[in-house]
N, C-alpha and C positions, 0 to 999 in steps of 0.2 A: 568627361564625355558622358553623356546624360543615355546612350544606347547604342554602347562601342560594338557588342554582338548581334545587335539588330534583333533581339528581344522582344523588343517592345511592335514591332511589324506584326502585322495581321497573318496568326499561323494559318495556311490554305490547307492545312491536313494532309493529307492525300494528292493535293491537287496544286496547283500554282498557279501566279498573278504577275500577267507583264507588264514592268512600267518604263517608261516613256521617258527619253531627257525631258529635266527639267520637275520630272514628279518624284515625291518623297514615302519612300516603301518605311521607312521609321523616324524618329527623330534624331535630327541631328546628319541625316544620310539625304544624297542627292543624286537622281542619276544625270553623270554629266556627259553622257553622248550615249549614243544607240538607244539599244533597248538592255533591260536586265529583267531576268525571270526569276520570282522569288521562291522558293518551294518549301511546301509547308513541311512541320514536323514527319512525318508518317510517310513522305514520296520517297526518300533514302533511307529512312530509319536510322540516323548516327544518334542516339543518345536524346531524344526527343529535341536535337538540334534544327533550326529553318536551314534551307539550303539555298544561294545565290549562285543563278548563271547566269557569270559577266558577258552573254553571247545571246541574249535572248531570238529577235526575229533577226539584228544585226549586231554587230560588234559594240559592246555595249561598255560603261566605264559608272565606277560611284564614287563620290569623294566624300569624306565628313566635314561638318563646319567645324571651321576651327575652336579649340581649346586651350585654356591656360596651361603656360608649360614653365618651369623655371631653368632659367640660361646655366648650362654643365651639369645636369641632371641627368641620371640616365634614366632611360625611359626601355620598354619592350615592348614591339609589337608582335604580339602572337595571331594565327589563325589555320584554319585546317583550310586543304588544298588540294582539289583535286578534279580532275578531267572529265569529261562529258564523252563515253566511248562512241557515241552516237555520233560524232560529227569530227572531222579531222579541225587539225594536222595530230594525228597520234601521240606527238610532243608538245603538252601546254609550256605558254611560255607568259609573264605577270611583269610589269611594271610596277613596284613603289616608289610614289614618291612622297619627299619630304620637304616642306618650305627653305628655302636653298639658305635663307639667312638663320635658320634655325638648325640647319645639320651641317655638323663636324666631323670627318670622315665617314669612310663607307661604312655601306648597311652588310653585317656580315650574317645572310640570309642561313643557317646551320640548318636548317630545313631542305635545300635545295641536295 
């Protein structure tokens, strides 16, 4: 995957950038419904990380295009995770998914 951390997105500093289903905030990333708000380096301060909320103006979703993978391979998905206290349900709650012919048992999320 050519920009699995969204790196490569245009860092907004301070400030952030909503995009729209159907528009590409990096390569390789989609937004596939609602909206999603990007926030640059400097808005959270985590480690000069960008920050995505999957909830921009409305419920929002992003997918990656897909990548080469090899069959019985383990693979790990990491990411940091956390809530927007400015807006409920007090309890975030995240959907992964994984293309159904390409996943073999459950995803044991050790994060949650």
């Amino acid at each position: 995957m050519i920009d699995g951390d969204l790196s490569q997105a245009h860092d907004w500093g301070d400030g952030w950038f909503t995009w729209k289903k159907h528009w590409t905030p990096a390569p390789d990333w989609i937004v596939s419904k609602g909206t999603v708000d990007v926030y640059g380096s400097a808005y959270w301060d985590v480690g000069g990380l960008c920050g995505v909320d999957l909830d921009g103006y409305s419920p929002g979703g992003i997918k990656s295009a897909p990548f080469p993978t090899k069959p019985g391979a383990p693979y790990t998905l990491s990411f940091l995770f956390s809530g927007n206290g400015e807006t409920g349900p007090t309890v975030k709650k995240m959907v992964v998914r994984t293309h159904a012919a390409a996943h073999r048992g459950p995803l044991s999320p050790e994060w949650l």
